[in-house]
C-alpha positions as CSV (number, residue, x, y, z in Angstrom):
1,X,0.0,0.0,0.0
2,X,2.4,3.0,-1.3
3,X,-0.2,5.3,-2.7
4,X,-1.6,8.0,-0.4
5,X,-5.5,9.0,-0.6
6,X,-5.2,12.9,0.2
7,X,-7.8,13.8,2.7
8,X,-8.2,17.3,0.2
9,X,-9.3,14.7,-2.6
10,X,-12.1,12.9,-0.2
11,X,-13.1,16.5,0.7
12,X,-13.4,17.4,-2.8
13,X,-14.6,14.1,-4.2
14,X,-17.9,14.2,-1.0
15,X,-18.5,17.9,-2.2
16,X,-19.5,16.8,-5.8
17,X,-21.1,13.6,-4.8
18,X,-23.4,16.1,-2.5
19,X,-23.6,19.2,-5.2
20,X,-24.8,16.5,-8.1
21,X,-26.4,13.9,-7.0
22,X,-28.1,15.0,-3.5
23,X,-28.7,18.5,-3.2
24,X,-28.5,20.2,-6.5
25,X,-26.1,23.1,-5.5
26,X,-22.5,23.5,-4.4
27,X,-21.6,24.3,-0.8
28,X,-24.0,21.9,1.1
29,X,-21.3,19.9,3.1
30,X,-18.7,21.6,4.8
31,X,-16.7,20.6,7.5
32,X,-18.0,19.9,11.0
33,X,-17.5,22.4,14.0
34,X,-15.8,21.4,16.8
35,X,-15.6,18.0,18.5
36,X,-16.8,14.4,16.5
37,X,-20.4,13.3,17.2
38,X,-20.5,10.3,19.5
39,X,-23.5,8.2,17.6
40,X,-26.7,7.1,18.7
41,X,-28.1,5.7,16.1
42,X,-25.5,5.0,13.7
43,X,-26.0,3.9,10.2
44,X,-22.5,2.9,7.7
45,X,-22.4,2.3,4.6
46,X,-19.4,1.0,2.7
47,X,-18.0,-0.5,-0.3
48,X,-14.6,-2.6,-0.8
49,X,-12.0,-1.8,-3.5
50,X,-10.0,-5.2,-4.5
51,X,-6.9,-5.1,-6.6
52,X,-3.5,-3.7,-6.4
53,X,-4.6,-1.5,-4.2
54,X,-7.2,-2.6,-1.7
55,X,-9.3,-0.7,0.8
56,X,-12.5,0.3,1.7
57,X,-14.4,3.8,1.5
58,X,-17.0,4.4,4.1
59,X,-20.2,6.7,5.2
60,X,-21.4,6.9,9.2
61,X,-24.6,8.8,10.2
62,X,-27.2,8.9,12.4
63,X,-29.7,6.9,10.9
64,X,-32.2,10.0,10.6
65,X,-29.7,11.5,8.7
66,X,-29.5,8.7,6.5
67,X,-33.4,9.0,5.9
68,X,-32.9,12.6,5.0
69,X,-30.3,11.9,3.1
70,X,-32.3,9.0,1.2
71,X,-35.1,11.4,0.5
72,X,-33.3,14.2,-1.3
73,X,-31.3,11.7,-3.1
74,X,-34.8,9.9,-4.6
75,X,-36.4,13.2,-4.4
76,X,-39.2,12.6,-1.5
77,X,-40.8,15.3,0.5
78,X,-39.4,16.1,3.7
79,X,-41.5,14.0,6.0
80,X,-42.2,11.2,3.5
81,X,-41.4,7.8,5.1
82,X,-38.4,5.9,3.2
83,X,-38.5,2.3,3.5
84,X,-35.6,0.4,4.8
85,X,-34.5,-1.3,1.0
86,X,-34.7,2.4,-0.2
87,X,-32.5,3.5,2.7
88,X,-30.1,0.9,1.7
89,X,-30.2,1.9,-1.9
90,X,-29.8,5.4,-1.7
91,X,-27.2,5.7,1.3
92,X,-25.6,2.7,-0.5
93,X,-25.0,4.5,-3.8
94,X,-23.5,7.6,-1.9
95,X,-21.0,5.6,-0.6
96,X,-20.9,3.6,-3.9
97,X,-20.1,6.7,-5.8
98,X,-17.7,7.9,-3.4
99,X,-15.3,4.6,-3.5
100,X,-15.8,4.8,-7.4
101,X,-14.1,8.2,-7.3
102,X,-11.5,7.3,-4.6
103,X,-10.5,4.3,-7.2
104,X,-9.9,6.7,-9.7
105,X,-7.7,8.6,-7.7
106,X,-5.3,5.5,-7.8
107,X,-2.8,4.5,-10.3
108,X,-3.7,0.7,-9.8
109,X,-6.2,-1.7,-11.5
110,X,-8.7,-2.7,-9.4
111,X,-12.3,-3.3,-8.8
112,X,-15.3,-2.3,-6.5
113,X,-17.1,-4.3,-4.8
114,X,-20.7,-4.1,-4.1
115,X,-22.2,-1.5,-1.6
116,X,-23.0,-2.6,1.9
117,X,-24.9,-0.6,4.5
118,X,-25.6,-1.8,8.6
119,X,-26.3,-0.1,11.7
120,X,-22.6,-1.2,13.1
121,X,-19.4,-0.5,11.1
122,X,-17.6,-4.0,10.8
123,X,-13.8,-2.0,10.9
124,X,-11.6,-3.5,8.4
125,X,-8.8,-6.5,9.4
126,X,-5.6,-5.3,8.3
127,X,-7.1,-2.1,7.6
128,X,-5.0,1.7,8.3
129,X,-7.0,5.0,7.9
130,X,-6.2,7.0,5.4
131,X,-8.0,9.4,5.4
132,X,-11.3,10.1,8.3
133,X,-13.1,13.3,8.2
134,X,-16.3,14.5,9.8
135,X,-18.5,16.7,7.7
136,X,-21.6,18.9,8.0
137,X,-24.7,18.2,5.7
138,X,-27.2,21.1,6.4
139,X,-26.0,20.7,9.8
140,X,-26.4,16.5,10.6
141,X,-22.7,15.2,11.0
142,X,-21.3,12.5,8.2
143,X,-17.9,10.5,8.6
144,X,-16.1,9.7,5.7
145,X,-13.5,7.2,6.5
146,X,-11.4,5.6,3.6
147,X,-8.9,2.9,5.1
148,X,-6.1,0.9,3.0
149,X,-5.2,-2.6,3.6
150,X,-1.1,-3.9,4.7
């Protein structure tokens, strides 16, 4: 593992994903204020790169934030209910799009794996962060973590 993910490339990479494909506009995640949230209700979502390179990109929420984030993703209301396989879809594909983009920051072959998404992050065995950030989406905290394998 000799290639460095810079954590101004994640930044950069989660501020499209959000500006695109959630919200529309730029300047909707920005990073958090102050000390890291300690979760309640978490909800990850991650996917595995394989190849030369291997790793793993992944999203932590509060699961309400997850909902919200669902919604304006598949374009519901505010208070519409999402059901839990349209959770997993949409907060899936977040994180989906983000590892796609981290992959293309490397100068390996590789591929991704599918999408995964559970209410406890299952770490990574062998696994060293990279690069961890908390961020603010209209004021609900996200963690982006992306961890290389030894």
């Amino acid at each position: 593992m000799s290639q460095v993910i810079a954590g101004e490339d994640v930044y950069a990479i989660a501020q499209d994903i959000f500006a695109s494909m959630v919200d529309g506009d730029v300047g909707t995640i920005v990073p958090w204020e102050g000390a890291a949230p300690g979760w309640q209700e978490p909800l990850t979502a991650w996917v595995d790169l394989h190849g030369d390179w291997a790793g793993r990109a992944s999203l932590t929420t509060e699961t309400s934030t997850a909902h919200a984030l669902a919604r304006a993703l598949l374009g519901f209301g505010e208070d519409e209910p999402i059901e839990r396989a349209d959770l997993v879809d949409a907060f899936g594909e977040v994180v989906n799009v983000v590892g796609g983009n981290v992959k293309s920051l490397l100068e390996t072959t590789g591929t991704l794996g599918l999408p995964q998404v559970a209410d406890v992050d299952p770490g990574l065995p062998g696994g060293l962060v990279l690069t961890e950030m908390v961020l603010a989406w209209h004021g609900r905290a996200l963690e982006l973590v992306v961890r290389g394998v030894l």
